[in-house]
N, C-alpha and C positions, 0 to 999 in steps of 0.2 A: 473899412475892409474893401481891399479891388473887388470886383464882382471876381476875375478868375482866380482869385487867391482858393479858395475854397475848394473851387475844382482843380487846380493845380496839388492844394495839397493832398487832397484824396487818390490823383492820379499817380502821386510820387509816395505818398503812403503804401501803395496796392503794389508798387513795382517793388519798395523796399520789406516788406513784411510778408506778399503775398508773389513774390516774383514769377512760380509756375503758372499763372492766370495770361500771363502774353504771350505766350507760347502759341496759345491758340489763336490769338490776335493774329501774331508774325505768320502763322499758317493759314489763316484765310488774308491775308493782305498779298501776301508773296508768293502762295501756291507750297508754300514748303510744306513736310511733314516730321516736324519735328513731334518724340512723344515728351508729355510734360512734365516727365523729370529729367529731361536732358540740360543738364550743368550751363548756368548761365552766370557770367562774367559783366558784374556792371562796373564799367570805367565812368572816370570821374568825371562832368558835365561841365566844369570850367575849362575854356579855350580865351589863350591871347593871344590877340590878332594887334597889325598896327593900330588899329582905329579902337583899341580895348579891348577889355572883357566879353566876350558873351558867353551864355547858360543857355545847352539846352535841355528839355525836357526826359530826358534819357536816352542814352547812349550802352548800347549791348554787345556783347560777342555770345553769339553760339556757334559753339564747331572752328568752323575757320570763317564765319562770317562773321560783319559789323552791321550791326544795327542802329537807327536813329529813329525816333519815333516822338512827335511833338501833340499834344493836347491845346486846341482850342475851342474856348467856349464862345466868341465872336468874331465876326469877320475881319479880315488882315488883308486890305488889295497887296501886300509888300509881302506878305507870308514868304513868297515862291520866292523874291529874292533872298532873303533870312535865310532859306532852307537850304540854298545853294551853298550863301555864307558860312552855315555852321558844319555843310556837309564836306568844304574845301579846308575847314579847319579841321576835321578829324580826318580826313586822308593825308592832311601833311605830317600828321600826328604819326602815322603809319608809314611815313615815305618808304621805300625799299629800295638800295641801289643795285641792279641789275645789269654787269657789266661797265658797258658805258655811258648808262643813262638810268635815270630815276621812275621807280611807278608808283603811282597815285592810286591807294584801292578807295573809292567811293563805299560808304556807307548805303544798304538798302535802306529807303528814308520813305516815310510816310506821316500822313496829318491826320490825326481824330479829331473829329470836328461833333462837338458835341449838340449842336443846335441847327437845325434845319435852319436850311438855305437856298433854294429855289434855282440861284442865280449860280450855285457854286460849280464847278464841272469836277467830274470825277477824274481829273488829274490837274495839277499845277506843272504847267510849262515854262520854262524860259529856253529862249533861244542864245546858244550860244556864237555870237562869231569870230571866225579866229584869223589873223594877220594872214596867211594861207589861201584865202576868201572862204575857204570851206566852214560850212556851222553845222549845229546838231543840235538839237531839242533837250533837256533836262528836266526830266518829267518827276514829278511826285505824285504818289496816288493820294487822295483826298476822299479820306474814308466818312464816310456820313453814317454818323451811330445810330440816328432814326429810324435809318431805311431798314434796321434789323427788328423784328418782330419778337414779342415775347419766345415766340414757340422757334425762330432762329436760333436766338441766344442760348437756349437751354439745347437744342441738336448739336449744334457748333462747339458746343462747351465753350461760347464769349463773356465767359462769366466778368470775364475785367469789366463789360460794360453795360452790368447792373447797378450801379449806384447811379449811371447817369441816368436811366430809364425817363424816370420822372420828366425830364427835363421837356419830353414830346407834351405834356400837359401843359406846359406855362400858360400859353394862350388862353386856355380851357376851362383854368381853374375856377375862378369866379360863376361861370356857366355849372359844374361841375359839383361845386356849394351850392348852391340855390334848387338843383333837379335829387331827388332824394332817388330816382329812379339811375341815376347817372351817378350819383353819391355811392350807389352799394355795387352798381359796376364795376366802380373806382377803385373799392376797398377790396371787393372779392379778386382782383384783377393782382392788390398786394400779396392779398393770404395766400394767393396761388402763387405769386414770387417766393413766397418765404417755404411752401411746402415741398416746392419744385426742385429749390436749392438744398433742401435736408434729405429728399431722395438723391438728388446727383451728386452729393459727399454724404454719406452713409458711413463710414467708418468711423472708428473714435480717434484715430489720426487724422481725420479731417474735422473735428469738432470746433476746433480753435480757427479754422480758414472757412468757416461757417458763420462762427461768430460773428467772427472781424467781419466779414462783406455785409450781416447786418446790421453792423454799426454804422458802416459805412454809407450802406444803403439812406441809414435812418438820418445819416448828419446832412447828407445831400436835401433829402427830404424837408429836413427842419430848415436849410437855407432857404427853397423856393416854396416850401407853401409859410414863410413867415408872418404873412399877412393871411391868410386863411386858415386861421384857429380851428374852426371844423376839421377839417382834413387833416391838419396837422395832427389833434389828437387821436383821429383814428388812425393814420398810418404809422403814428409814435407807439398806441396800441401795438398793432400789428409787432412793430421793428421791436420793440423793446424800450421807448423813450428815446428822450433827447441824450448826444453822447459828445461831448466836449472833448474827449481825452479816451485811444481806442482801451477798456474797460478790460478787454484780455488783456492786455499786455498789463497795466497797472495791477489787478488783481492776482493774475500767473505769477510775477516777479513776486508782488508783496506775500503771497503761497509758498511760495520756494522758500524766499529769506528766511521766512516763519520754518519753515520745514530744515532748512541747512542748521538754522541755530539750534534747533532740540537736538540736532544730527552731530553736533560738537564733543554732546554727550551719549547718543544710543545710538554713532553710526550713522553716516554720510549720508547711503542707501536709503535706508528706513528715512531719514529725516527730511528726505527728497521726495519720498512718497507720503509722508504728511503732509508735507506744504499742497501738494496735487491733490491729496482727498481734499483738505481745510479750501481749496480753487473751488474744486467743484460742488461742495457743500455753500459757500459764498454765495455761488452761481444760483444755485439752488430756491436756496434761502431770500435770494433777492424775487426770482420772477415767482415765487410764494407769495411774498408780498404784496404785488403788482396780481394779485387775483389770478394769475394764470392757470390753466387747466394743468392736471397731472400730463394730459395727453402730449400735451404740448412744451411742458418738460419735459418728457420723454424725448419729442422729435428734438431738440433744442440741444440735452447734455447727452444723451445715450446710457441714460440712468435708467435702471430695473424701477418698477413702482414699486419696490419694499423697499427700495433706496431710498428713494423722495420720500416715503411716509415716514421712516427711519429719521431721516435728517429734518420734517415736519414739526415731528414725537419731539426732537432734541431742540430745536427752535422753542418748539411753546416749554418748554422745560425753562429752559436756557428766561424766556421773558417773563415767566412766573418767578423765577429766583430773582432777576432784576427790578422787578413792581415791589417785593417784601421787603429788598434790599435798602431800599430808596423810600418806604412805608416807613421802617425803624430808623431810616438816618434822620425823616424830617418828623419823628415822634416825638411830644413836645414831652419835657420832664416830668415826673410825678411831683406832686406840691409836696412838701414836710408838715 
C-alpha cells in the first residue's frame, strides 16, 4: 500500500459520505461564510489534457463558485506546478463565450498538507509570464493541518481534520510508549477528542456523522501507530477498534434491507423502522461486548439507559437460547 493511499482514501471518503465537514475548511481557507448546509455540487475529478489523464483530489461548486482542493501527506517541490495544471484544466472545463472573446473562471484552489514542514511557505507561487512581457504570480494557499490545535478545531468546527490529528505525533511515538506519564497524556488527549465531538453533534441526526469520523479517526490511527501495539490498543479502546470497512454504512444498509424485507409484508413504513431499531440494537449489542460503559453508550447511540438495559436483557436471552440450542444439537444418543 502507497503510504498516501490511506490518507487519500479517508480524505475522499469524508468528502463523499460526510460532504458538510469542508464547508468549514473552504470558510477558514477563503474567508467565506458559507452555513453547513448550504448545497454542495461534486464534479467529476477526471480531466483530459494532451499530455493524459489527470485526477484531482476534489473538485466543488457552491453557490456560483468552483472549488479545488488537494490532500497531501508529503512533500511535492512540483505540487505548485500540478495545481496550476489541474486548475487550467477545470476552467477550460467552464470556458464562457463573452461576445468576442472567451473567459477563464479559475477554481479557488488550496493544499492540505497533512504533515509538518518547516520549510513549506504558506502559499505555493508560480509566476506567470506572458508574450505581452507583463507576468503575474498564481498563488496557492498551503494550509498546514498541524498548526491547528485540538481546541482550534473544535471552535472552527474543522472537524474534516480530525482523523489526521494523530499524524503531529509520528515523531513522538516511541518516546510516548515508553513515559507512562506521557502515555495517559496521550490517551486522555483521545477520550477528550471523542467526548468533544459527541457534545458538538448532539442530535440523533447527527449520530451516524459521529460515528463515521470515529471510524475514521480510528483507521487513521491503526495506520500510524501499526508498530506500537500499546497505543494502538488504547486508542483502538477509546475509537471503537480496528475498522476495515466504514461499519455504519455496512451495518445501516444490511438494517434497512432486513427492515424493507419484513415491510413486503407489514408495510414499507414499519419495515424501514425495523431495520433502524435491529441498526441500533446491532450498535448496541456490539460496544456491550467490548466492555463499554452504559455512559458511554449513551454518548455514542443517544439511547435512554432502559433502552440499552432492554436490548442487554434480550442479548443475554437471545445467548442463553443459543448455548441450549447448540447443548442438544451436540448431545450424544441415548444407548438402547
Amino acid at each position: 500500500m502507497a503510504d498516501n493511499t490511506i490518507f487519500d482514501d479517508v480524505f475522499r471518503t469524508m468528502l463523499e459520505k460526510m460532504p458538510q465537514l469542508i464547508i468549514p475548511v473552504i470558510n477558514e481557507v477563503f474567508h467565506t461564510s458559507y452555513s453547513e448546509d448550504t448545497p454542495i455540487q461534486q464534479y467529476r475529478n477526471e480531466h483530459h489534457t494532451k499530455s493524459g489523464e489527470i485526477i484531482t483530489d476534489s473538485y466543488l461548486g457552491i453557490a456560483d463558485m468552483l472549488y479545488h482542493i488537494e490532500c497531501q501527506s508529503t512533500s511535492d517541490s512540483h505540487m505548485c506546478i500540478r495545481m496550476i495544471e489541474y486548475d487550467f484544466a477545470i476552467a477550460l472545463e467552464h470556458a464562457e463565450k463573452a461576445d468576442s472573446f472567451f473567459e477563464l473562471n479559475f477554481p479557488s484552489s488550496c493544499v492540505l498538507y497533512l504533515r509538518q514542514n518547516d520549510s513549506l511557505p504558506d502559499e505555493l507561487q508560480v509566476k506567470v509570464n506572458l508574450p505581452d512581457k507583463s507576468s503575474f504570480f498564481y498563488k496557492i494557499p498551503a494550509v498546514k493541518v498541524q498548526q491547528y490545535t485540538k481546541d482550534d478545531i473544535f471552535k472552527k468546527r474543522l472537524l474534516f481534520f480530525l482523523p489526521f490529528y494523530i499524524m503531529r505525533y509520528e515523531k513522538k511515538l516511541k518516546d510516548i510508549g515508553e513515559d507512562p506519564a506521557k502515555l495517559s497524556q496521550f490517551v486522555s488527549e483521545y477520550e477528550d477528542i471523542r467526548i468533544q465531538l459527541r457534545i458538538e453533534l448532539p442530535r440523533d441526526e447527527e449520530t451516524d456523522l459521529y460515528t463515521r469520523l470515529i471510524e475514521l479517526i480510528g483507521r487513521i490511527a491503526d495506520y500510524i501507530l501499526k508498530t506500537e501495539n500499546i497505543l494502538k490498543e488504547r486508542i483502538g479502546d477509546i475509537m471503537g477498534g480496528k475498522v476495515l470497512e466504514l461499519e455504519t454504512d455496512k451495518i445501516l444498509e444490511h438494517g434497512i434491507e432486513q427492515g424493507i424485507e419484513r415491510g413486503i409484508e407489514q408495510g414499507i413504513e414499519r419495515g424501514i423502522e425495523q431495520g433502524i431499531e435491529q441498526t441500533t440494537a446491532t450498535f448496541v449489542t456490539r460496544m456491550l461486548n467490548r466492555n463499554m460503559s452504559i455512559e458511554d453508550i449513551i454518548l455514542y447511540t443517544g439511547c435512554s439507559r432502559d433502552d440499552i438495559l432492554r436490548i442487554k436483557e434480550q442479548a443475554e436471552k437471545q445467548h442463553t437460547l443459543s448455548s441450549s440450542e447448540n447443548t442438544l444439537k451436540h448431545k450424544p444418543p441415548k444407548s438402547r
